[in-house]
Backbone as CSV, one residue per row, in Angstrom:
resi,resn,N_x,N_y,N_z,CA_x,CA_y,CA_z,C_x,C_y,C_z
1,UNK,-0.874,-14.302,9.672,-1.454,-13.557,8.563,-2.784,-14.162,8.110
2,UNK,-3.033,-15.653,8.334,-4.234,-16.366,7.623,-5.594,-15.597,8.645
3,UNK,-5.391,-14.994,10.051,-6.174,-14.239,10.695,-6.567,-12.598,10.150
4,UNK,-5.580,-12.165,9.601,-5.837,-10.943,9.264,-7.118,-10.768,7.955
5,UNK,-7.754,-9.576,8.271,-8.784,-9.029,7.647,-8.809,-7.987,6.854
6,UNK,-8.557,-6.647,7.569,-8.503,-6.235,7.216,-7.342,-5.530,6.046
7,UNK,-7.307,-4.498,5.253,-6.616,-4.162,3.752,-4.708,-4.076,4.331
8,UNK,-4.349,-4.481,3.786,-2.674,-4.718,3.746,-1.915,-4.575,2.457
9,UNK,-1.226,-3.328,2.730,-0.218,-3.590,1.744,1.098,-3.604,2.130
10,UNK,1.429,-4.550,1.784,2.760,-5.482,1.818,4.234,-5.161,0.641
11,UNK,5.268,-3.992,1.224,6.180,-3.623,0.162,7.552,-4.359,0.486
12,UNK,8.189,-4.743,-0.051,9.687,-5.440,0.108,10.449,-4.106,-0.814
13,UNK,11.831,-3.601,-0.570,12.728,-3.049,-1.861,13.237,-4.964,-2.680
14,UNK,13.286,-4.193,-3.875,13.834,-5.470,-4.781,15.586,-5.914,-4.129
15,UNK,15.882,-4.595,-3.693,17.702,-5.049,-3.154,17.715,-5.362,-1.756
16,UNK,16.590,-5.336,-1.400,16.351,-5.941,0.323,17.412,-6.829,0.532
17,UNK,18.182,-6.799,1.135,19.182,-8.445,1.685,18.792,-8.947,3.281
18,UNK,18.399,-7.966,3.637,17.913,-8.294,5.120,16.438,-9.217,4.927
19,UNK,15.627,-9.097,4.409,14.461,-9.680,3.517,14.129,-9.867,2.908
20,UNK,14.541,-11.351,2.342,14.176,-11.879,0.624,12.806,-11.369,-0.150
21,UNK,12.938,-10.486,-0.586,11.399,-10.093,-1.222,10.937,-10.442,-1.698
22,UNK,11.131,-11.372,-2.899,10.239,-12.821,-3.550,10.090,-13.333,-2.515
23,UNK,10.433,-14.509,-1.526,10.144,-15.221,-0.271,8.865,-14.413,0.599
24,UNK,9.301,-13.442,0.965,8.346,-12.241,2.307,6.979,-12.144,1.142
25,UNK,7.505,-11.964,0.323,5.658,-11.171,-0.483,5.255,-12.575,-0.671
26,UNK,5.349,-13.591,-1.020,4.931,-14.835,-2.033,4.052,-14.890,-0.439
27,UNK,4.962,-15.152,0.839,4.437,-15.698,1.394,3.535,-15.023,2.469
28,UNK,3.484,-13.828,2.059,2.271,-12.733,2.584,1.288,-13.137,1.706
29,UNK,1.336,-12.811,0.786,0.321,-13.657,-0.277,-0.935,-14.491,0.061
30,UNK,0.328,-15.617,-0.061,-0.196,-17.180,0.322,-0.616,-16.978,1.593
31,UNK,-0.707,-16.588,2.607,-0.961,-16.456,3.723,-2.195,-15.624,3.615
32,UNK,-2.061,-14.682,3.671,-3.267,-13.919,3.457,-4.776,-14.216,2.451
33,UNK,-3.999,-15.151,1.324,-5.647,-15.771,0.349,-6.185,-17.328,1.344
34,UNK,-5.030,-17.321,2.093,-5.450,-18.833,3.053,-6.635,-18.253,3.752
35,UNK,-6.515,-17.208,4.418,-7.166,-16.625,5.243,-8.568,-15.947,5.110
36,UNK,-8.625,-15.552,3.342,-9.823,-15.250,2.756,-9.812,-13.923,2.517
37,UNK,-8.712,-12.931,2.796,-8.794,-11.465,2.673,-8.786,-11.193,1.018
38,UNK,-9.073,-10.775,0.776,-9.246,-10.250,-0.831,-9.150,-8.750,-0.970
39,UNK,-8.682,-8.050,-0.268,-8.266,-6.433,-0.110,-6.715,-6.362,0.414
40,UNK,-5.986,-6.822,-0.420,-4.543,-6.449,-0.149,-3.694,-6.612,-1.262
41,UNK,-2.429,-5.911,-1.202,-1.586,-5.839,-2.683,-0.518,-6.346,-2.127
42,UNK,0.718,-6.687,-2.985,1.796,-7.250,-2.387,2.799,-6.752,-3.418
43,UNK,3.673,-5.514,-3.426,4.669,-5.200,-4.227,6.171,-5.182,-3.729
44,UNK,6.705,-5.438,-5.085,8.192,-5.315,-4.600,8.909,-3.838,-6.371
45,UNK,9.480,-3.040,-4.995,9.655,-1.563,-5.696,11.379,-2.389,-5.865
46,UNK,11.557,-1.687,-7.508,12.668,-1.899,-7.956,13.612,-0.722,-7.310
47,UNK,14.745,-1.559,-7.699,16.177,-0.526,-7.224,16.198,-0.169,-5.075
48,UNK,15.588,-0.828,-4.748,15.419,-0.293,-3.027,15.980,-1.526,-2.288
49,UNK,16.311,-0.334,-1.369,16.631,-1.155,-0.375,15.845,-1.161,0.883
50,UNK,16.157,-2.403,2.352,15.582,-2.719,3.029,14.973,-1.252,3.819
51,UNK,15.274,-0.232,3.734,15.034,0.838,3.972,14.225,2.041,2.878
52,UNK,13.994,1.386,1.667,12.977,2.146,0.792,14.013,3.123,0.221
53,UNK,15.468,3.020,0.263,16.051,3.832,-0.493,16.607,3.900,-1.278
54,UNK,17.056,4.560,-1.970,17.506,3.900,-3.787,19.193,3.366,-3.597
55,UNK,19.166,2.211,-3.821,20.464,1.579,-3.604,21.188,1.265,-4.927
56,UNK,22.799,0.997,-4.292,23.181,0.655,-6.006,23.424,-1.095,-5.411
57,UNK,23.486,-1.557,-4.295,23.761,-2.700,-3.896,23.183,-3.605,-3.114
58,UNK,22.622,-2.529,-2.156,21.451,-3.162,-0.827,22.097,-3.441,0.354
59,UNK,23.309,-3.486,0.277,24.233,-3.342,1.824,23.842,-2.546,2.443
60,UNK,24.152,-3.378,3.756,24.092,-2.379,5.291,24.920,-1.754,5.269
61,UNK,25.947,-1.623,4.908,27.072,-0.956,4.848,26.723,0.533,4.154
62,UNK,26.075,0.405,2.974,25.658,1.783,2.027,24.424,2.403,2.729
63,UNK,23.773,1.558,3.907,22.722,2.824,4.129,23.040,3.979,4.388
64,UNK,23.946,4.306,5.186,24.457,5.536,5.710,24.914,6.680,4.437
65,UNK,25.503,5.809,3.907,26.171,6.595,2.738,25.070,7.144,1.643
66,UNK,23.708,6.577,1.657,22.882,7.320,0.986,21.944,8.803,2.061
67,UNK,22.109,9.626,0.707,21.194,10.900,1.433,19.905,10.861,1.317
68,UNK,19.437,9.854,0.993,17.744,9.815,0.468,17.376,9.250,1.539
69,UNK,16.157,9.770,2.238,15.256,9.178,3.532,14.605,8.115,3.000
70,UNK,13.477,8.227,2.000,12.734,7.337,1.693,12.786,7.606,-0.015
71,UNK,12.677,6.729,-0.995,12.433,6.626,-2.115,11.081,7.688,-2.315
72,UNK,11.179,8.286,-3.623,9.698,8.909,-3.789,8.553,8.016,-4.098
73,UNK,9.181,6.742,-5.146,8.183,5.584,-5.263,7.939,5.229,-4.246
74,UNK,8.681,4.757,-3.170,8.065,3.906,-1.941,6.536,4.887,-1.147
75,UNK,6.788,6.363,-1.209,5.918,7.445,-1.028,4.752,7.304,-1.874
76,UNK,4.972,7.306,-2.924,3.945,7.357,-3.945,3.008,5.931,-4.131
77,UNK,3.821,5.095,-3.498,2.644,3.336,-3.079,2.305,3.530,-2.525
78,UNK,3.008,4.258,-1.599,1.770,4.055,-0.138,0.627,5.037,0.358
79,UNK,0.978,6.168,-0.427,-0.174,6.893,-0.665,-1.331,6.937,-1.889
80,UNK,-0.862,6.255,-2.354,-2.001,6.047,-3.610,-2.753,4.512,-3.190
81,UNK,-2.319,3.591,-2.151,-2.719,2.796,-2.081,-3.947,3.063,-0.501
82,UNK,-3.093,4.065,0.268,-4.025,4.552,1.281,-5.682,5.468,0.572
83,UNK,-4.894,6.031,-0.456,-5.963,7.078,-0.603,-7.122,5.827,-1.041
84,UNK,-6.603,5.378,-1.916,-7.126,4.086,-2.592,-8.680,3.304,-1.746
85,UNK,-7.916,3.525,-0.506,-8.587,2.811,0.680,-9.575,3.715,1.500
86,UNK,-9.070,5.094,1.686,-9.908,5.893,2.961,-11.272,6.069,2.097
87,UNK,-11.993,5.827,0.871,-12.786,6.323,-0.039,-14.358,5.056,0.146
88,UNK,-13.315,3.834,0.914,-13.992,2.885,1.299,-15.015,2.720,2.452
């Protein structure tokens, strides 16, 4: 990551269990200001899981059991953060 340049945004769900999302973002972060990029965000969307979907627990076990593809928030970061960008 200390190589990367260009704009990154970096999302974890807060119920991630497959990927500690404090740990993964801190250290996208830190990695990325090592490197000198100054065009990137690093969020962690509440209530989600490792799959961007609204969880009540974050088990692998409950992905299936939810009907939601993707969160609308997880949609709504990443397009407001693209649009954000193509203007550049």
């Amino acid at each position: 990551m200390t190589r990367v340049k260009c704009p990154v945004l970096a999302i974890n769900g807060e119920k991630d269990l497959q990927v500690s999302p404090k740990e993964n973002l801190e250290a996208i972060r830190k990695a990325l200001e090592a490197g000198g990029n100054k065009d990137f965000e690093t969020v962690q969307l509440p209530g989600l899981n490792h799959l961007f979907q609204t969880s009540q627990t974050g088990a692998v076990a409950e992905y299936g059991q939810i009907e939601e593809t993707i969160a609308p928030v997880a949609l709504e970061t990443m397009s407001k953060w693209i649009l954000k960008h193509v203007g550049k």
